[in-house]
PDB file of N, CA, C and O in Angstrom:
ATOM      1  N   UNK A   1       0.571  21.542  -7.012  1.00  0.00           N
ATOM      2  CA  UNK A   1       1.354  20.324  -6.905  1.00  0.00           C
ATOM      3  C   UNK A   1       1.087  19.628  -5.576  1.00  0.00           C
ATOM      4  O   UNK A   1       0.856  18.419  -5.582  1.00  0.00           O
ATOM      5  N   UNK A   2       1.104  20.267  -4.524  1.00  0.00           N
ATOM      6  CA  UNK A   2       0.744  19.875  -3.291  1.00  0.00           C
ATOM      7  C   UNK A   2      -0.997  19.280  -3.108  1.00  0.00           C
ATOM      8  O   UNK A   2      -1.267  18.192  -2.601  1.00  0.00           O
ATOM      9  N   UNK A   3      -1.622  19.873  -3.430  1.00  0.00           N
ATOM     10  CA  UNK A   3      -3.224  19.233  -3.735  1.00  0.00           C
ATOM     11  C   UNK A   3      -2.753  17.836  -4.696  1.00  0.00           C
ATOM     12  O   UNK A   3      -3.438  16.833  -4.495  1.00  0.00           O
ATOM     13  N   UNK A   4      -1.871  17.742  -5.500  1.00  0.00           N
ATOM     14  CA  UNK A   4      -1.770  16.275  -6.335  1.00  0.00           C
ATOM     15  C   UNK A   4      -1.708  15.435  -5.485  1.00  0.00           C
ATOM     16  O   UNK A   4      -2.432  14.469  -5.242  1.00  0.00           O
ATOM     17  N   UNK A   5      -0.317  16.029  -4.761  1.00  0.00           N
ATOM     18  CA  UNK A   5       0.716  15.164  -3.523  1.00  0.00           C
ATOM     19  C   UNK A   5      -0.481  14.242  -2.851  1.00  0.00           C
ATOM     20  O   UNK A   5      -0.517  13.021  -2.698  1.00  0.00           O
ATOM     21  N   UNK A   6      -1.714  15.535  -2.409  1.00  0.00           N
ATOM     22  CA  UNK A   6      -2.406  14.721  -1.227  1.00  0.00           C
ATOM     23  C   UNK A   6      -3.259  14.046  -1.559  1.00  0.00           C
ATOM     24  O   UNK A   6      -3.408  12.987  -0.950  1.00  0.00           O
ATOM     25  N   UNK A   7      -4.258  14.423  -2.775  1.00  0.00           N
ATOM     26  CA  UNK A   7      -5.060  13.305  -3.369  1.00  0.00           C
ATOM     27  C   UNK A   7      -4.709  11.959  -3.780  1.00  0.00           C
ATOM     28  O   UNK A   7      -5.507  11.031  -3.638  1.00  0.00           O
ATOM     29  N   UNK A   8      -3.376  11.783  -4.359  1.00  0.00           N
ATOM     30  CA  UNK A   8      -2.451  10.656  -4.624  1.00  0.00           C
ATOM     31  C   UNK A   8      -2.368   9.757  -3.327  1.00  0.00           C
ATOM     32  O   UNK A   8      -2.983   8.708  -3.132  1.00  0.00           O
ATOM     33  N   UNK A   9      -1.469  10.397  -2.472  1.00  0.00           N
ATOM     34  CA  UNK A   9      -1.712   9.877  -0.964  1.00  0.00           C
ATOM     35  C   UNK A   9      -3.372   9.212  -0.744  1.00  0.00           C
ATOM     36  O   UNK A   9      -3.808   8.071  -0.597  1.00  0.00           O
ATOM     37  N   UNK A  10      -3.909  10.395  -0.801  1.00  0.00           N
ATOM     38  CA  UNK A  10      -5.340   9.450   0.031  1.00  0.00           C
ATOM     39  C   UNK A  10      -5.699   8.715  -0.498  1.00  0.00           C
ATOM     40  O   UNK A  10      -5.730   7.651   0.121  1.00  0.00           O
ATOM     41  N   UNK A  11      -6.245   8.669  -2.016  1.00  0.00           N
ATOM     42  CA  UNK A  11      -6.180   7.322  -2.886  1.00  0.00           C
ATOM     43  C   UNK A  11      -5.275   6.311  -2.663  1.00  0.00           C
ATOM     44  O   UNK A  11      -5.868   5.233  -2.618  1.00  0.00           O
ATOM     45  N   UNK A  12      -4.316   6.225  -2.536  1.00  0.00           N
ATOM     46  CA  UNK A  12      -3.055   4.934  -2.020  1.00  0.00           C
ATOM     47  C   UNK A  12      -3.415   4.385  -0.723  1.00  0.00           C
ATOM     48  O   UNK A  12      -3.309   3.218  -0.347  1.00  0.00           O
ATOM     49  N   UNK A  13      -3.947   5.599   0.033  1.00  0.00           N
ATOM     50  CA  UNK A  13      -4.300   4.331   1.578  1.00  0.00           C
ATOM     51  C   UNK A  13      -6.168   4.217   1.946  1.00  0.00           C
ATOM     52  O   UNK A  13      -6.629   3.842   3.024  1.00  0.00           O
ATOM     53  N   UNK A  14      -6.911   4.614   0.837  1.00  0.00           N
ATOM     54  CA  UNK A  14      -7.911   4.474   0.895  1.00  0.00           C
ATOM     55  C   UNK A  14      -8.334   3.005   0.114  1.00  0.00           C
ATOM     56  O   UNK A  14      -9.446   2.484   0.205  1.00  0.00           O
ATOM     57  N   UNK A  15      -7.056   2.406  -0.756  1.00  0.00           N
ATOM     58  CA  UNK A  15      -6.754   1.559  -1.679  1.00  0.00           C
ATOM     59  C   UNK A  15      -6.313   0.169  -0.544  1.00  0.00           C
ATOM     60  O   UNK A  15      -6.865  -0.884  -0.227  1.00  0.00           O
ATOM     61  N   UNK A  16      -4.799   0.977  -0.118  1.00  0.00           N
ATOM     62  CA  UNK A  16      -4.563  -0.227   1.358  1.00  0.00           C
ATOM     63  C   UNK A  16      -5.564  -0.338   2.297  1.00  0.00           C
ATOM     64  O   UNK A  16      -5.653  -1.338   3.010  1.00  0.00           O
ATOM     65  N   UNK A  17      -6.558   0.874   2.388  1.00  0.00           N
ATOM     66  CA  UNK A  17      -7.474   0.623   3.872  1.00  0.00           C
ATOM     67  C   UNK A  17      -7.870  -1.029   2.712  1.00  0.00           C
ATOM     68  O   UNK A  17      -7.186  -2.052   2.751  1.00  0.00           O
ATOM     69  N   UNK A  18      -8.652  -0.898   2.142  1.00  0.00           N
ATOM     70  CA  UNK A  18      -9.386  -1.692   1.287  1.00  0.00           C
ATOM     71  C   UNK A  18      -9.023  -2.716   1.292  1.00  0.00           C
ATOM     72  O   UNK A  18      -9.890  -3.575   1.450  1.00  0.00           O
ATOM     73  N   UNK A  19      -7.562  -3.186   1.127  1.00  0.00           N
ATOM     74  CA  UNK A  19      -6.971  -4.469   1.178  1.00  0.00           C
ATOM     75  C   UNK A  19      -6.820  -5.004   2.086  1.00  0.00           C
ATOM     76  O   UNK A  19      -6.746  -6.217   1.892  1.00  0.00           O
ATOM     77  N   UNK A  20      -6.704  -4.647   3.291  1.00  0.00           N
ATOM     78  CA  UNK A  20      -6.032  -4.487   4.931  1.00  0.00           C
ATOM     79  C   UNK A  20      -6.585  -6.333   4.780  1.00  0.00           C
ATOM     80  O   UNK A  20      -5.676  -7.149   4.627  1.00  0.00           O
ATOM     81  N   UNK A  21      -7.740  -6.747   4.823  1.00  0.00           N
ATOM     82  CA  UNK A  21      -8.040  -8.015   5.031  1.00  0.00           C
ATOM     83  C   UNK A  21      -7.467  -9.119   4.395  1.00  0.00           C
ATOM     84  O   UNK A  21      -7.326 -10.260   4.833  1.00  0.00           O
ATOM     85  N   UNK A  22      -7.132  -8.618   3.241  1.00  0.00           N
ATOM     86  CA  UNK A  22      -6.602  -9.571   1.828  1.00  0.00           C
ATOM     87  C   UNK A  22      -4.984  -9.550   2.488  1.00  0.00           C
ATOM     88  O   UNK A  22      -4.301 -10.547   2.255  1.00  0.00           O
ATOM     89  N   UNK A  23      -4.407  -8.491   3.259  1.00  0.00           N
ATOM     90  CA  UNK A  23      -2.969  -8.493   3.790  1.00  0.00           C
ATOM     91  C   UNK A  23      -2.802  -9.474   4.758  1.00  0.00           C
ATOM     92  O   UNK A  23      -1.732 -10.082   4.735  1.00  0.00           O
ATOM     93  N   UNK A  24      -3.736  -9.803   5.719  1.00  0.00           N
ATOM     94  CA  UNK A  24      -3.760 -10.741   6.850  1.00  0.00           C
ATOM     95  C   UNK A  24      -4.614 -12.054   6.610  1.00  0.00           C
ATOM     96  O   UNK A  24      -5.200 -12.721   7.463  1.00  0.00           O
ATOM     97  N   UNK A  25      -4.569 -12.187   5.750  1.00  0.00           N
ATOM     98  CA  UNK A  25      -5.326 -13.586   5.346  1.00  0.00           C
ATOM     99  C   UNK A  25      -4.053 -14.355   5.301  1.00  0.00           C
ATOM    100  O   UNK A  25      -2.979 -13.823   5.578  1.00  0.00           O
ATOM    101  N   UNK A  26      -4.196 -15.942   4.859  1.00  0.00           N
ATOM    102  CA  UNK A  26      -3.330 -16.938   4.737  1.00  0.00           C
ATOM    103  C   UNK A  26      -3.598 -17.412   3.099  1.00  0.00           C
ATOM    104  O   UNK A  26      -4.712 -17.598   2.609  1.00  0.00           O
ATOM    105  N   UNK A  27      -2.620 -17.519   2.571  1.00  0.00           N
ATOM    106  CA  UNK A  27      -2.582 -18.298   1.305  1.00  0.00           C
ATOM    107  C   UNK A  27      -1.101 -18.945   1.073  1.00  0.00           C
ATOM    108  O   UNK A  27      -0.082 -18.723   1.728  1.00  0.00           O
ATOM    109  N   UNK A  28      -1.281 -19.830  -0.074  1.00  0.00           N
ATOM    110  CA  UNK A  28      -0.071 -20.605  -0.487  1.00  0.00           C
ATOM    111  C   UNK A  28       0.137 -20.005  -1.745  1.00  0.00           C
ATOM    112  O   UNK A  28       1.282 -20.280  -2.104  1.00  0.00           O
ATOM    113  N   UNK A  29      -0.375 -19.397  -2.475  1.00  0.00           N
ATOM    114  CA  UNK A  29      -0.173 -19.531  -3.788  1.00  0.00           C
ATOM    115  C   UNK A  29       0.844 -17.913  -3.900  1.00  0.00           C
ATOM    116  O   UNK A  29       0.803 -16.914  -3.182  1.00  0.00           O
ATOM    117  N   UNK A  30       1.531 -18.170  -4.880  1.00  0.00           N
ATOM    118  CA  UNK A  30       3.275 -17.787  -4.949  1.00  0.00           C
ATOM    119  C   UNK A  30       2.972 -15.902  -5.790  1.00  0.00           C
ATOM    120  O   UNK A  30       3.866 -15.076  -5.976  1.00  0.00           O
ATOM    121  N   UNK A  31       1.263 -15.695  -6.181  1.00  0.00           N
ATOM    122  CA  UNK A  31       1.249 -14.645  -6.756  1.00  0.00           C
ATOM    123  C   UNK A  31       0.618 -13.729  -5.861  1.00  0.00           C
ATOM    124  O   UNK A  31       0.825 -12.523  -5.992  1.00  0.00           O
ATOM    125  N   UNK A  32      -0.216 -14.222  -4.861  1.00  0.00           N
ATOM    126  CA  UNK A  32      -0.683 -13.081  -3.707  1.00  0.00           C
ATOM    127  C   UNK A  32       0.566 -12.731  -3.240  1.00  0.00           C
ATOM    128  O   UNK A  32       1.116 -11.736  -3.712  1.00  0.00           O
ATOM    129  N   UNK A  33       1.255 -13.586  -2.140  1.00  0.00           N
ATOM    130  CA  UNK A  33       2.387 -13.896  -1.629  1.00  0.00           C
ATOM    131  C   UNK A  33       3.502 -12.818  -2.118  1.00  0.00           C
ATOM    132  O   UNK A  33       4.344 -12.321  -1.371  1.00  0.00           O
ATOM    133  N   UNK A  34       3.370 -12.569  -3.379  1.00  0.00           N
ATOM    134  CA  UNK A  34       4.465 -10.972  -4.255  1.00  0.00           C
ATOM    135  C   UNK A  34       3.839  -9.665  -3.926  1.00  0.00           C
ATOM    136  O   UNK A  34       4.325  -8.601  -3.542  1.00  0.00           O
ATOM    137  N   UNK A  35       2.291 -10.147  -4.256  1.00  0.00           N
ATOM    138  CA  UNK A  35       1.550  -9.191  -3.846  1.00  0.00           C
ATOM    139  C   UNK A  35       1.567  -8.129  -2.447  1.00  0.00           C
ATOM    140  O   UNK A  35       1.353  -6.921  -2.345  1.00  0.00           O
ATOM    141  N   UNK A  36       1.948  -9.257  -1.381  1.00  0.00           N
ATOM    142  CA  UNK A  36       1.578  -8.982  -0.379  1.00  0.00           C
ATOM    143  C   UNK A  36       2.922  -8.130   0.030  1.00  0.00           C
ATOM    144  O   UNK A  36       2.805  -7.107   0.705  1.00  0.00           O
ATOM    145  N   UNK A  37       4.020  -8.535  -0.349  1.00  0.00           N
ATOM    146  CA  UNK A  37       5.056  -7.976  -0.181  1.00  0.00           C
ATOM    147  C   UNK A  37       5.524  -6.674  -1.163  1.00  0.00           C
ATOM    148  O   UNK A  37       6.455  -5.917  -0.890  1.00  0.00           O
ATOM    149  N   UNK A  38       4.844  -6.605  -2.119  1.00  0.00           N
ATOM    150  CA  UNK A  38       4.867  -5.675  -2.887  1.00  0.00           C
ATOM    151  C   UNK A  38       4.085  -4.621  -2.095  1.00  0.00           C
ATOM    152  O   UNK A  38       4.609  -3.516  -1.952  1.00  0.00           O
ATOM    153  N   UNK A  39       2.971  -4.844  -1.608  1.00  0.00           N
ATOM    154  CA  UNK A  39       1.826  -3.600  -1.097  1.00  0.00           C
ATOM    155  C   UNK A  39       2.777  -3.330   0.257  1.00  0.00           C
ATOM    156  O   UNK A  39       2.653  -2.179   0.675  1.00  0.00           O
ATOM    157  N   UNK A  40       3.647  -4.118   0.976  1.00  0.00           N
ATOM    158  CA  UNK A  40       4.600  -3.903   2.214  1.00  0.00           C
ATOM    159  C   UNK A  40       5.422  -2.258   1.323  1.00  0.00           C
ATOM    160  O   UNK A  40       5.284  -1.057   1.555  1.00  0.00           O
ATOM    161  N   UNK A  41       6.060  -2.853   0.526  1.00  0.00           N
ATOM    162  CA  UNK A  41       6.800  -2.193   0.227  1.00  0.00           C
ATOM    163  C   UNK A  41       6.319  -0.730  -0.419  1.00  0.00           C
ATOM    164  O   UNK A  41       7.120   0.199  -0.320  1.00  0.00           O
ATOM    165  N   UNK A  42       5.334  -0.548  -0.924  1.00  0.00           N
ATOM    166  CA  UNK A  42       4.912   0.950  -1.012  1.00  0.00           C
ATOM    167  C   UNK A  42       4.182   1.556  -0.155  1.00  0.00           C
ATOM    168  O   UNK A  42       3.782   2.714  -0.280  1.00  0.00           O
ATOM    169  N   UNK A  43       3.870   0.523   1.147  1.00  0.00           N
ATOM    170  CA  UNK A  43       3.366   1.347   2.290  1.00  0.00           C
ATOM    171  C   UNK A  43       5.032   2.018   2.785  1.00  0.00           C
ATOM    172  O   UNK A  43       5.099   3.149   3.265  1.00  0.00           O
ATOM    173  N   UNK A  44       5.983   1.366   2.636  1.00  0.00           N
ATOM    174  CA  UNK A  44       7.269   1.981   2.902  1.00  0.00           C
ATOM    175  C   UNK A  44       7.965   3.263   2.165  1.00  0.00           C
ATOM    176  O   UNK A  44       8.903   3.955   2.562  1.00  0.00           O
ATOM    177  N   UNK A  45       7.345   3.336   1.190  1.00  0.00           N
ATOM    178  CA  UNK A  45       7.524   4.227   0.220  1.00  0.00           C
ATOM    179  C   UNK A  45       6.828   5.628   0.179  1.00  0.00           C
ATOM    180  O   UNK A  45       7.183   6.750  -0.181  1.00  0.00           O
ATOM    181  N   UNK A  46       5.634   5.060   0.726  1.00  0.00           N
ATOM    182  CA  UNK A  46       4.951   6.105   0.671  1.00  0.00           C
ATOM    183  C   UNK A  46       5.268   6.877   2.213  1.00  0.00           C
ATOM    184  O   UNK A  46       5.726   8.012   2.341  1.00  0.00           O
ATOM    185  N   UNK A  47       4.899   5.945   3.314  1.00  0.00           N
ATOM    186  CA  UNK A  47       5.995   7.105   4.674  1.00  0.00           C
ATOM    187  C   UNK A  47       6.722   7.179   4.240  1.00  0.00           C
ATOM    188  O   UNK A  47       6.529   8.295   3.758  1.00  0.00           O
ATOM    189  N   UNK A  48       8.089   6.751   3.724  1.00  0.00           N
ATOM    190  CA  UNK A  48       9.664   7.923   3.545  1.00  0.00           C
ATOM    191  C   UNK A  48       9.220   8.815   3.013  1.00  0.00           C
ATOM    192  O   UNK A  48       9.591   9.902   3.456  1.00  0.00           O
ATOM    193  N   UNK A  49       8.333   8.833   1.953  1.00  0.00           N
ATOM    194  CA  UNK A  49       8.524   9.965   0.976  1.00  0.00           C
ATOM    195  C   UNK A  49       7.343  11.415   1.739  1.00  0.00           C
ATOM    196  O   UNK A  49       7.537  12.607   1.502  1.00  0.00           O
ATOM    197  N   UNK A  50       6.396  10.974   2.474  1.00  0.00           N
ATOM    198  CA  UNK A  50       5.648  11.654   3.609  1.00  0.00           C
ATOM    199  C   UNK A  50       6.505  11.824   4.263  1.00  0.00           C
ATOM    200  O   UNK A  50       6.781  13.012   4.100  1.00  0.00           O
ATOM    201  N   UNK A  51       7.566  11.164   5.358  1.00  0.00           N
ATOM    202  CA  UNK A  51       8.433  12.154   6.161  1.00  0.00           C
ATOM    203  C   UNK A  51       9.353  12.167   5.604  1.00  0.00           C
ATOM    204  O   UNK A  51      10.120  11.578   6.366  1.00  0.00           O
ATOM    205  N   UNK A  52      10.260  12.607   4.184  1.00  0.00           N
ATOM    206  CA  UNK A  52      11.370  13.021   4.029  1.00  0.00           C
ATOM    207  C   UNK A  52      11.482  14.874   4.414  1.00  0.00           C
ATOM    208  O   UNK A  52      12.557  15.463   4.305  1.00  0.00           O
TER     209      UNK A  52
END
């Protein structure tokens, strides 16, 4: 279960490394913009649930 835990993990920020540019870019349009706050929010998810 613990080997899942961590492969899951590294895939998820090998995924955000990937985006990191698409996070700090500028756009107007209203569906990145969810996006961007959506990928906020499971980088939050994923530390609590790493340091719970």
């Amino acid at each position: 279960m613990v080997l899942l835990t961590e492969l899951i993990e590294k895939s998820y920020l090998n995924i955000l490394k990937n985006i990191d540019t698409f996070e700090y870019s500028e756009s107007s349009d209203p569906l990145i913009k969810q996006e961007k706050i959506t990928n906020t929010e499971m980088k939050s998810l994923l530390y609590d649930n790493k340091h719970y």
